[in-house]
C-alpha positions in Angstrom: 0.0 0.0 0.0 2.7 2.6 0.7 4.0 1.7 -2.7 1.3 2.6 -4.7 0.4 5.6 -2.1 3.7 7.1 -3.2 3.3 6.5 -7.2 -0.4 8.1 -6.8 1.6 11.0 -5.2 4.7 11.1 -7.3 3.0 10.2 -10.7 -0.5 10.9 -10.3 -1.0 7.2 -10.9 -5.0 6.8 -11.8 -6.7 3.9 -10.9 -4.7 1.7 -9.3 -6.0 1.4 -5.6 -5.1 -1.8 -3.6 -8.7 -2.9 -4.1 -8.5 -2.0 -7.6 -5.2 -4.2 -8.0 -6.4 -7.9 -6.1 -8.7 -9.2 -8.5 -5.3 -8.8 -10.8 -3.0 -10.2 -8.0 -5.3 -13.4 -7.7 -6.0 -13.8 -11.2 -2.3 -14.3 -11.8 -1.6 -16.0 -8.5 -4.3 -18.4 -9.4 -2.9 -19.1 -13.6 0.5 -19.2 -12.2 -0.5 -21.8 -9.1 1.6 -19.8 -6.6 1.5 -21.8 -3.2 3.3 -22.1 -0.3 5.9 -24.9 0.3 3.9 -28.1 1.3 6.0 -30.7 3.2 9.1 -30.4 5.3 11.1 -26.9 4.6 14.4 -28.4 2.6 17.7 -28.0 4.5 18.8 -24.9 3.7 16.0 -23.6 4.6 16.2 -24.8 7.6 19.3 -23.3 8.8 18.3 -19.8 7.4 15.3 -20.0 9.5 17.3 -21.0 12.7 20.1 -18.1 12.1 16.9 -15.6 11.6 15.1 -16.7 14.7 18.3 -16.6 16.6 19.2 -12.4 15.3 15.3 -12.1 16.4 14.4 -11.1 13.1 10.8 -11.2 11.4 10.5 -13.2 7.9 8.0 -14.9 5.5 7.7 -17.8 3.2 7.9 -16.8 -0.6 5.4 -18.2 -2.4 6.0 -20.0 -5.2 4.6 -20.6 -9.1 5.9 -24.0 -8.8 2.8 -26.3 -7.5 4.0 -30.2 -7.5 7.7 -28.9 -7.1 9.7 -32.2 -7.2 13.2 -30.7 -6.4 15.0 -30.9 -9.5 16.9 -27.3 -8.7 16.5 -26.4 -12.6 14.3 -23.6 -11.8 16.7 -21.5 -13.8 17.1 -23.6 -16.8 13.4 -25.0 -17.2 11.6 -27.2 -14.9 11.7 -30.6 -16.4 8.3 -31.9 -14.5 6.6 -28.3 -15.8 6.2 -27.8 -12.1 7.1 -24.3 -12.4 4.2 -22.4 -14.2 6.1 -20.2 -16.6 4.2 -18.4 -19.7 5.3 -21.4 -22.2 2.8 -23.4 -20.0 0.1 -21.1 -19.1 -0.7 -18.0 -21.0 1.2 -18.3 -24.3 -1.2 -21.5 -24.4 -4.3 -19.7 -24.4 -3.5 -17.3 -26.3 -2.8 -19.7 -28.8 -5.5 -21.2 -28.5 -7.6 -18.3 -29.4 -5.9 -17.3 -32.4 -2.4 -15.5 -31.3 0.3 -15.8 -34.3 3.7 -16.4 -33.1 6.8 -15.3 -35.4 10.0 -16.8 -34.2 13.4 -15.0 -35.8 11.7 -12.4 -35.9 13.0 -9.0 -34.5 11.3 -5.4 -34.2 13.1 -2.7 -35.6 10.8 0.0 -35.3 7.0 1.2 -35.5 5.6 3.2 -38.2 5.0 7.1 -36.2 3.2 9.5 -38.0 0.4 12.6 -37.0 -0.1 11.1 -33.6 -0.5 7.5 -34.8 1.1 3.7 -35.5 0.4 2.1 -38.9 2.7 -0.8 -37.8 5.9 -2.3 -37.4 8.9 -3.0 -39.2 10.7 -6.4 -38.7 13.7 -8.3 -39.6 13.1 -12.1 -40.1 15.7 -14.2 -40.3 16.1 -16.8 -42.9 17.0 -20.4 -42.9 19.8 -19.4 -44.3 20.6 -16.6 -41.6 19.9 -13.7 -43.8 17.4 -10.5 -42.9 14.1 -10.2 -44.7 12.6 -7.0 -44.0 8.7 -6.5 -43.8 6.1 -4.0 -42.1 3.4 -5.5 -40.3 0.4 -3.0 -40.7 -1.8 -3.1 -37.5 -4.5 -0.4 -36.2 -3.2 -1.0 -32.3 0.5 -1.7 -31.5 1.6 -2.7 -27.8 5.1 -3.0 -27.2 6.0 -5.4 -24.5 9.8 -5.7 -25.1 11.4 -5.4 -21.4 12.4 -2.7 -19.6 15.5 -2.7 -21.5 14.5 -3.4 -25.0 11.0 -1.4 -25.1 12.4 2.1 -24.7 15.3 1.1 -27.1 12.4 0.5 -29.7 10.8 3.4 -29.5 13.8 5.2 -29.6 15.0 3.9 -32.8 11.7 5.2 -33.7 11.8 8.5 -33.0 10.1 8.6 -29.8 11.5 9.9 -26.8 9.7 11.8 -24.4 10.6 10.7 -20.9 11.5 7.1 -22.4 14.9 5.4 -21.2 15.6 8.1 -18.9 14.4 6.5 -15.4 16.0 3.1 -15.7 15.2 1.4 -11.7 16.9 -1.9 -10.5 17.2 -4.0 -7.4 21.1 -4.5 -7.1 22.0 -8.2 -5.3 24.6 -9.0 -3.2 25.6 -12.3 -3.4 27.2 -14.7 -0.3 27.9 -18.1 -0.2 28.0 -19.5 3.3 29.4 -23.1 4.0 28.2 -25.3 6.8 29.7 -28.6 8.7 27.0 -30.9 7.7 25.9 -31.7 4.0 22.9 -28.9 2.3 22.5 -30.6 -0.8 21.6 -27.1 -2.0 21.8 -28.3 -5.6 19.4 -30.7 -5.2 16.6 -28.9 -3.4 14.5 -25.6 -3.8 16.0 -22.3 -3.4 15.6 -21.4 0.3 12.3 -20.1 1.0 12.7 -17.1 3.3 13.2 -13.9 3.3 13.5 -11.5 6.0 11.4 -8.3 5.8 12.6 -6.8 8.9 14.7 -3.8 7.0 12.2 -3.8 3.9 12.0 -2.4 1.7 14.9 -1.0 1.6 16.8 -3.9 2.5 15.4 -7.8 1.6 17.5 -11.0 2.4 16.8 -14.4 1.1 18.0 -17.1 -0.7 19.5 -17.8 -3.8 19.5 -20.2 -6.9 22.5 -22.5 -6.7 24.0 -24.9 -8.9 28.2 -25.4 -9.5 28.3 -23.1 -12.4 26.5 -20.2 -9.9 28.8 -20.9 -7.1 32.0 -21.2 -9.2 30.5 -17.4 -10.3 29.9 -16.2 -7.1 33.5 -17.6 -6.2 35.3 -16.4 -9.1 36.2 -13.0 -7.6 38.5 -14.7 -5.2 38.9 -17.6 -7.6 42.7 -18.3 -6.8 41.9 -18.6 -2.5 38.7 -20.3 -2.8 38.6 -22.6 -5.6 39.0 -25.6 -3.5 35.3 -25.2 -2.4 33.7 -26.4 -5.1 34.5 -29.6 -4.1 33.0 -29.3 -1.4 29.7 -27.5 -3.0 27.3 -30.3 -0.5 28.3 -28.1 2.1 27.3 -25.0 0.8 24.3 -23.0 0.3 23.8 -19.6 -1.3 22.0 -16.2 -0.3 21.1 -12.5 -1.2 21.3 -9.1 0.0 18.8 -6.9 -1.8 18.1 -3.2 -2.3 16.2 -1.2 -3.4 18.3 0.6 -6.2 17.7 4.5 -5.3 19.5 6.0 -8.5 18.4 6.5 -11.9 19.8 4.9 -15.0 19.7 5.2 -18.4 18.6 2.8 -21.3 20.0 4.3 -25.1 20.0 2.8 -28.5 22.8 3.6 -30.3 22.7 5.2 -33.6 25.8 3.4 -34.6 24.9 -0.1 -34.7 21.6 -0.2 -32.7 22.2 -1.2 -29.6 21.0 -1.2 -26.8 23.6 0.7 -24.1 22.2 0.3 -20.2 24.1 2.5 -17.5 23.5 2.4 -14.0 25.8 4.0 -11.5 25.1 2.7 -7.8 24.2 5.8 -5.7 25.7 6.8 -2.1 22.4 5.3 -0.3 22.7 1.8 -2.9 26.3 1.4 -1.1 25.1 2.2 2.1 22.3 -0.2 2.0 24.8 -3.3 0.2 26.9 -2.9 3.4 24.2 -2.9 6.0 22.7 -5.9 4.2 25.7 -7.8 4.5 26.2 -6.8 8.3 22.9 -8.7 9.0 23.2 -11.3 6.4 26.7 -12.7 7.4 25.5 -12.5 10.9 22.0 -14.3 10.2 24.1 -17.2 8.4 26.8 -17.3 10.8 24.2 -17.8 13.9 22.2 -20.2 11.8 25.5 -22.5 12.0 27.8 -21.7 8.8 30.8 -21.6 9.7 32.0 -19.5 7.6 30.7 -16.9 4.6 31.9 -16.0 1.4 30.4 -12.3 -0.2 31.1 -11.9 -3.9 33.2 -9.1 -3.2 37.1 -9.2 -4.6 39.5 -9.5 -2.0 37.1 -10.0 0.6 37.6 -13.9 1.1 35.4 -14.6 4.2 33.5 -14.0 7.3 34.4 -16.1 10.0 32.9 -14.6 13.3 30.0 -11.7 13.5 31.6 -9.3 15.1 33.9 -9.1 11.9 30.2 -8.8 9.7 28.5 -5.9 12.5 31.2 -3.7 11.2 29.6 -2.8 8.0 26.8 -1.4 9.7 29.1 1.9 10.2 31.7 0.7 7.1 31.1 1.5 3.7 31.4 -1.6 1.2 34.1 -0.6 -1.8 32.1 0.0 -5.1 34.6 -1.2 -6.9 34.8 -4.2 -5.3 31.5 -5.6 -5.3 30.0 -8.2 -7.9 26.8 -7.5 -8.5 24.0 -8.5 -10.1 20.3 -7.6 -10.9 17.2 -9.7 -12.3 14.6 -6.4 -11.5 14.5 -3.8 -13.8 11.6 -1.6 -14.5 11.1 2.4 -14.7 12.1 3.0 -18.1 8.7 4.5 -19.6 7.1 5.2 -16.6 3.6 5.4 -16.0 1.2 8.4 -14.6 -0.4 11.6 -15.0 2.5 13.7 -14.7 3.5 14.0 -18.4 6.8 16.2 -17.1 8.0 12.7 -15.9 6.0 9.9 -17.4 6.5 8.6 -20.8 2.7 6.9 -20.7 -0.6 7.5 -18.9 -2.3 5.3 -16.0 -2.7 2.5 -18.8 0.3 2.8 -20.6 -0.6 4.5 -23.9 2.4 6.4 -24.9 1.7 10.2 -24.8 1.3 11.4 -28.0 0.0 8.6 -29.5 -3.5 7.3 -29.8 -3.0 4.0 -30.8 0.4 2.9 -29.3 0.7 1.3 -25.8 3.8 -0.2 -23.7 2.6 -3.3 -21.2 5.8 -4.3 -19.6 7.9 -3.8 -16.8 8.7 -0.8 -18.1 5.6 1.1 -16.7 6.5 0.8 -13.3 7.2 4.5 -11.9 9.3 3.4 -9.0 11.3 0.6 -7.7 8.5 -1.9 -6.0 10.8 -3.2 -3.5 10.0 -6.8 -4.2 10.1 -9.2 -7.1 8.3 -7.5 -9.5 6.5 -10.2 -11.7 3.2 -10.1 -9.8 3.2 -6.5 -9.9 4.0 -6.7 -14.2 1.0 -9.5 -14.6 -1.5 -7.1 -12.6 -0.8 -3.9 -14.0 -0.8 -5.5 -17.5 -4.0 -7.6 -17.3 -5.4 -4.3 -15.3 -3.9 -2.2 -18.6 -5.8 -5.2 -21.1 -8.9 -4.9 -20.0 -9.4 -1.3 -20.1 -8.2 -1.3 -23.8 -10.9 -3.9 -24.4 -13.8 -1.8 -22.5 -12.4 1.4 -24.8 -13.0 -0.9 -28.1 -16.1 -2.1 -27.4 -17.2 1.5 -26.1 -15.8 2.8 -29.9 -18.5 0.1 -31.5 
C-alpha cells in the first residue's frame, strides 16, 4: 500500500487502488498456481530459519509458481516436471489457442510514427539461411511489451522519446555463499524459502538459486583462494542481500549499430544499503551455524565470526569491489499523470499517440521493493482490460 500511495503521489498514478489491483493479484496468482511450500522446509531452509530466529528477526515464506515442485533445482534452466508455471505453459497457451500468431526469428526494428499515430511495425526475419528479410506489419493498435531494456530502445529507434529510457530502476544483489559442517545438498533442493522483511523495503535478504556453475560465479572473484570449495559445493548454500536501487539509470539505443547501451551508477544510499545488508546477512548465516561466509566481493575472502560482519553497519562496502548482479528492472517509460516525468498515462498509452501502448515492466514508476513479476501481470491484465472496454465502447 505505501508503494502505490507514493506513485499516486509522485505520478498521479490513476486507478490503481489496492482494491482495484487484487482481483489482478489473484488472477495471476491463481494461472501461475503460486502456493506455499507443502511438506518439510528443505535443509537450507532450515538453517536460514534457525540463524533468523536466533538475530530475532521477522520473515516470510515466498510463495511459489511451482505447485507439485519435485526438487529438481532447474528452476533457472526449465523445470523438467513443468512444475514451475512459466508463460510457455500457461498463458502463451491460451493465447494460442484463441488465435495468437507467433513469429520466431523475428525482430522489431521500429514502429511506423506519424500525425499522432502507428500504422505498424517493421521487422527483420531471419532466414533459414541466416539472412534478414525486411517487412512492415500493418496493424490499427500496436503494444510494445519488449522489457524494460528493450521497449524504450524501440521506441527510440523510432523517433520517440519523451521521458523514455531516462528513469532506468533496478534492485542490485549481493551475493554470499556460506558453508556449513553438515551436508545442504543445495543443488538438489528448492531455493531457500525465506526472506527477511525486517529492514524492507529498503533492505530484503533471502536465498538464492545455486548450482556449480552459480557458485563457481559467485567464487570467481576470489577464484585463486577459494577454488578448492567447489568440491566441497554439499556443504554450501547460497543467499542474497537486496536493495532497493535508489539511483536512476539510463537505457540508449545507439545510432551506430543499434544497440542497446544500459548505465547504472550505484548511488551513495545503494552502497550504504549493500553494506548494512551484508552486516545482517553474514551475521543471520553465521548464527544459523555456517561456519564461515563467502560475499562476492574481490578481496574479501570470508566472514568467520559476527563481530567481523557488524562492522559494516558503520563501514562503507568498496564499489569497486562488489560483484553484483540484478534480475529487476523496470522504470524506463514510466507510468502516470505527470506528463513532465511519465512517458505513458495510467494505462500505458504512450503520450502522444493514440493508438500505441507499452505493457511491460517498463511502466512501473518506482522501484516496487519486491520481485516484480506479480506487480508486471497485474498492471498489464489491469492495462488489457481497459483497452478492451475502450474498443467495445468505440463500437
Amino acid at each position: 500500500p505505501e508503494t502505490i500511495l507514493h506513485w499516486k503521489s509522485t505520478y498521479d498514478l490513476k486507478d490503481a487502488d489496492m482494491e482495484q489491483l487484487i482481483p489482478h493479484f489473484e488472477w495471476a496468482e491463481h494461472l501461475l498456481g503460486v502456493t506455499r511450500w507443502s511438506g518439510p522446509f528443505p535443509k537450507s531452509t532450515q538453517v536460514f530459519a534457525h540463524g533468523i530466529q536466533s538475530m530475532g528477526y521477522t520473515f516470510q515464506e515466498v510463495p511459489r509458481a511451482a505447485p507439485g515442485c519435485r526438487s529438481t533445482n532447474r528452476c533457472a534452466s526449465g523445470c523438467p516436471t513443468s512444475a514451475k508455471k512459466g508463460m510457455s505453459i500457461t498463458l502463451l497457451v491460451k493465447a494460442r489457442q484463441l488465435g495468437l500468431q507467433m513469429l520466431p526469428n523475428t525482430r522489431a526494428l521500429s514502429v511506423l510514427a506519424k500525425g499522432g499515430r502507428i500504422s505498424g511495425v517493421v521487422a527483420g526475419i531471419e532466414t533459414d539461411k541466416r539472412q534478414i528479410i525486411y517487412k512492415t506489419f500493418k496493424s490499427d493498435n500496436v503494444f510494445v511489451c519488449c522489457g524494460p531494456t528493450e521497449s524504450p530502445a524501440l521506441l527510440q529507434r523510432s523517433g520517440i522519446r519523451r521521458n523514455i529510457g531516462n528513469n532506468l530502476r533496478i534492485h542490485p544483489y549481493l551475493k554470499l555463499l556460506s558453508k556449513y559442517p553438515e551436508p545442504i545438498y543445495s543443488d538438489s533442493s528448492p531455493t531457500p524459502l525465506l526472506q527477511v522483511k525486517e529492514f524492507w523495503p529498503e533492505i530484503t535478504i533471502g536465498g538464492s538459486y545455486f548450482t556449480p556453475g552459480h557458485m563457481a560465479v559467485n567464487l570467481s572473484d576470489n577464484w585463486n583462494g577459494l577454488q578448492q570449495l567447489m568440491d566441497e559445493r554439499q556443504f554450501m548454500a547460497s543467499f542474497y542481500v537486496g536493495v532497493r536501487g535508489t539511483n536512476r539509470g539510463t537505457v540508449r539505443n545507439s545510432s551506430i549499430d543499434h544497440k542497446t547501451i544500459i548505465k547504472y551508477d550505484l548511488s551513495e544510499q545503494d552502497l550504504r544499503n549493500l553494506s548494512i545488508g551484508l552486516a545482517r546477512s553474514a551475521c543471520i548465516l553465521l548464527a544459523g551455524g555456517a561456519k564461515a561466509v563467502y560475499p562476492s566481493i574481490a578481496g574479501f575472502e570470508q566472514i568467520k565470526d559476527p563481530t567481523d560482519a557488524i562492522v559494516w553497519l558503520e563501514k562503507i562496502l568498496p564499489a569497486n569491489q562488489l560483484s553484483l548482479t540484478t534480475v529487476h528492472a523496470f522504470s524506463t517509460c514510466p507510468m502516470g499523470e505527470k506528463r513532465d516525468r511519465c512517458a505513458v498515462d495510467s494505462f500505458g498509452r504512450v503520450y502522444g499517440f493514440q493508438n500505441l501502448f507499452v505493457n511491460d515492466a517498463s511502466i512501473l514508476p518506482d522501484s516496487p521493493g519486491v520481485n516484480p513479476q506479480g506487480t508486471v501481470m497485474a498492471f498489464a491484465r489491469r492495462n488489457a482490460l481497459r483497452f478492451l472496454e475502450e474498443m467495445r465502447n468505440q463500437v
